[in-house]
C-alpha positions as CSV (number, residue, x, y, z in Angstrom):
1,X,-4.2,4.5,-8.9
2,X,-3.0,4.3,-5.2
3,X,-0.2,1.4,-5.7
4,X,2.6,3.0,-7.8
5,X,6.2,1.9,-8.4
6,X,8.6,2.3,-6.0
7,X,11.6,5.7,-6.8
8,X,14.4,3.4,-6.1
9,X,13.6,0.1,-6.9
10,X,11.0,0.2,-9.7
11,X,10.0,-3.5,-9.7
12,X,8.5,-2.5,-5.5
13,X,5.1,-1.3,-4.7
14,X,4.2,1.5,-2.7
15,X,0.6,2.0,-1.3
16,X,-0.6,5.3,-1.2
17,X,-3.4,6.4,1.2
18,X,-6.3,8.5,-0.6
19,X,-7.0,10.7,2.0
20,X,-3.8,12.0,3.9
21,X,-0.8,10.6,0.8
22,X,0.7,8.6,3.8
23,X,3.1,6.0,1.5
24,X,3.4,2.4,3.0
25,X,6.2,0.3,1.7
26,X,6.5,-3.0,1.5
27,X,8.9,-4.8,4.1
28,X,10.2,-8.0,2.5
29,X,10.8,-9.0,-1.3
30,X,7.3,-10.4,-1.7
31,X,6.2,-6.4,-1.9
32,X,6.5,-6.5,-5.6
33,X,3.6,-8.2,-5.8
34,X,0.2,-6.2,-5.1
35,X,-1.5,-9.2,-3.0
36,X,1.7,-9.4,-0.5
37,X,1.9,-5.4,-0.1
38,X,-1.5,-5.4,0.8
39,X,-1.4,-8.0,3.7
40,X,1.6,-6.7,4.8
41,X,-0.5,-3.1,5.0
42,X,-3.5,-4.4,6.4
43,X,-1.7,-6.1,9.2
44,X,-0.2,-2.8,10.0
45,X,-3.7,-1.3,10.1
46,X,-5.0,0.1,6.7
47,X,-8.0,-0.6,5.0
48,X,-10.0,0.1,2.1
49,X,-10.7,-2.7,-1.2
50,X,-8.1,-5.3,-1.7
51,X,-7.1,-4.1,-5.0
52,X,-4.3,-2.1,-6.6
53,X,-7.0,1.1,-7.9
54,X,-8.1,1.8,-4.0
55,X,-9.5,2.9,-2.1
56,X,-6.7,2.6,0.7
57,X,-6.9,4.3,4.1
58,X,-3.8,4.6,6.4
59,X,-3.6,3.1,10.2
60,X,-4.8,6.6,10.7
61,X,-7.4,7.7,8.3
62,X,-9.3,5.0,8.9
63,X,-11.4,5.3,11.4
């Protein structure tokens, strides 16, 4: 699973990328829900499957 609770605030996602562990968090209250930390992540350049069990690729593993 690549989108795990957050260490300090539980209820918050953090996206995981499966190939280098770079963590992306989620930038506004809306992060707590999967759909919302992924649009935020994919306008910041990560791909992979649009769903919380990956993949997900970083800005930088990618390409």
């Amino acid at each position: 699973m690549t989108a795990i609770p957050g260490d300090q605030d539980v209820p918050a996602l953090i996206l995981i990328c499966d190939h280098c562990g770079r963590a992306h968090n989620g930038q506004s209250e809306a992060a707590t829900k999967w759909q919302s930390l992924w649009e935020e992540a994919v306008s910041a350049g990560w791909h992979g499957l649009d769903r919380p069990v990956g993949p997900h690729f970083c800005f930088r593993c990618a390409d």
